[in-house]
C-alpha positions in Angstrom: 5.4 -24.2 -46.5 4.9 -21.1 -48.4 6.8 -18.8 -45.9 9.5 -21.0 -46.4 9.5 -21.2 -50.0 9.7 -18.0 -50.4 12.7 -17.8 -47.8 14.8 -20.3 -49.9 14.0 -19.6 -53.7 16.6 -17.8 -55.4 15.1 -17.6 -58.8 10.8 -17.1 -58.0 10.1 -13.8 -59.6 6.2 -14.3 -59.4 4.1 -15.6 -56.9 0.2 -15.6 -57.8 -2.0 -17.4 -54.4 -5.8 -16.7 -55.9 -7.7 -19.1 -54.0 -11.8 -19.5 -53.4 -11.9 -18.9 -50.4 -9.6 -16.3 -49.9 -6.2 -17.1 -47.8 -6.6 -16.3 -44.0 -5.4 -13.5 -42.1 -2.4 -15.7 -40.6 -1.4 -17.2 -43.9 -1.0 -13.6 -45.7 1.5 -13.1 -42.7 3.0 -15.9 -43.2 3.6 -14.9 -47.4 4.8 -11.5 -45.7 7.3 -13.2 -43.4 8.4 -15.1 -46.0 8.7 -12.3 -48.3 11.3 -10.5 -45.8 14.3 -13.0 -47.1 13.2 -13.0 -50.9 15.4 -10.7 -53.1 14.0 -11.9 -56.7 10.2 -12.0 -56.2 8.7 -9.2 -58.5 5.0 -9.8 -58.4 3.2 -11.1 -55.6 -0.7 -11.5 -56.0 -3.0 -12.5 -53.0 -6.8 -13.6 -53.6 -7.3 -12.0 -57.1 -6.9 -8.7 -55.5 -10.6 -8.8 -55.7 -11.2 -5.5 -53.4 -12.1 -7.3 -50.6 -11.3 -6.3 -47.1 -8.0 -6.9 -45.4 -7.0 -7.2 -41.7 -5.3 -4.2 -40.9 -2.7 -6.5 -39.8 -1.6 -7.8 -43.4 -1.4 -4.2 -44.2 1.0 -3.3 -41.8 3.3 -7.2 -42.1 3.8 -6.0 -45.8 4.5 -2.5 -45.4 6.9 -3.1 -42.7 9.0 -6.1 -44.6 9.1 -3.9 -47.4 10.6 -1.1 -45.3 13.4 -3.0 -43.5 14.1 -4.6 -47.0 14.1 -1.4 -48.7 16.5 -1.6 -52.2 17.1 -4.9 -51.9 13.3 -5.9 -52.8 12.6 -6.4 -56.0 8.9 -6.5 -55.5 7.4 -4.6 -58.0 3.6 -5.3 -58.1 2.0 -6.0 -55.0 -1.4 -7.0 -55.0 -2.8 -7.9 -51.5 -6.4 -6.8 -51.7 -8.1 -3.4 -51.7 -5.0 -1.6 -50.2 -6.8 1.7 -51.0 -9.1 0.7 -47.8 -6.0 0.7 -45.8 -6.4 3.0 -42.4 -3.2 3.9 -42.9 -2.9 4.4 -46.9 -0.6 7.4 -46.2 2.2 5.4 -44.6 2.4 3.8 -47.8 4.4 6.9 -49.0 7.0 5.8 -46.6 7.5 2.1 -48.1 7.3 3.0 -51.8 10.1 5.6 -51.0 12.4 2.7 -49.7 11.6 0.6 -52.0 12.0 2.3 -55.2 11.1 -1.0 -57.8 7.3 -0.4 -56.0 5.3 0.8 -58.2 2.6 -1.1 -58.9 -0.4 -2.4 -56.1 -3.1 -3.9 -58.6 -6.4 -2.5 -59.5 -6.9 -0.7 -56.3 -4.1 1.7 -57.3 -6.4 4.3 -58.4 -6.9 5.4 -54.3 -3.6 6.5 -54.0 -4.9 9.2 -56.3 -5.5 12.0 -54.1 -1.8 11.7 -52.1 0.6 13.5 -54.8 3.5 12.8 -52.8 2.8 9.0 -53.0 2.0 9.5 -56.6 5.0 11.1 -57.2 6.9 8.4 -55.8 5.3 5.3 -57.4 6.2 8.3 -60.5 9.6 7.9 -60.1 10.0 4.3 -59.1 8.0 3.6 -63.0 11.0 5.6 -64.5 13.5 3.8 -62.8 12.0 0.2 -63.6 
């Protein structure tokens, strides 16, 4: 239902999911798929963005749906969990260059820290907001 919400709401701009316990692997896909066809969502919050571990899998379903929907997201805080535990944190660079309203990826932002390039970019994406 949530996937589908998200497909069909024109006007969300905020989407907060903090549950106890946290939202399974295959429901955070399902956020992400829905995500894909949502052009107004601005903030979207998973599990408190406590710093807990995420599938590599969720990792890669949001970076890639950000990517394909490049300018035409409006996402500008993601919070999906401890994204600065992400394998691939550098491939981040990639998505917040497409999607220039991403700037913002919760309390675990401070990992990005050592990739200038990536700073630089979530930079540039603040000044255009």
């Amino acid at each position: 239902h949530i996937r589908d919400m998200l497909k069909q709401n024109t006007t969300l701009q905020e989407f907060c999911c903090c549950t106890a316990p946290s939202l399974t692997t295959k429901m955070k896909l399902l956020v992400a798929d829905g995500l894909e066809h949502n052009q107004t969502l601005q903030k979207l919050s998973l599990d408190y963005c406590s710093g807990d571990f995420v599938d590599a899998s969720v990792y890669h379903k949001f970076r890639s749906v950000l990517e394909r929907a490049g300018n035409n997201s409006a996402v500008k805080t993601l919070e999906i969990g401890a994204i600065n535990r992400d394998a691939n944190i550098d491939l981040w660079e990639g998505t917040v260059q497409k999607c220039e309203n991403l700037c913002h990826f919760g309390p675990n932002s401070s990992g990005f820290a050592y990739n200038r390039s990536l700073m630089y970019y979530r930079a540039l994406n603040m000044c255009n907001a």
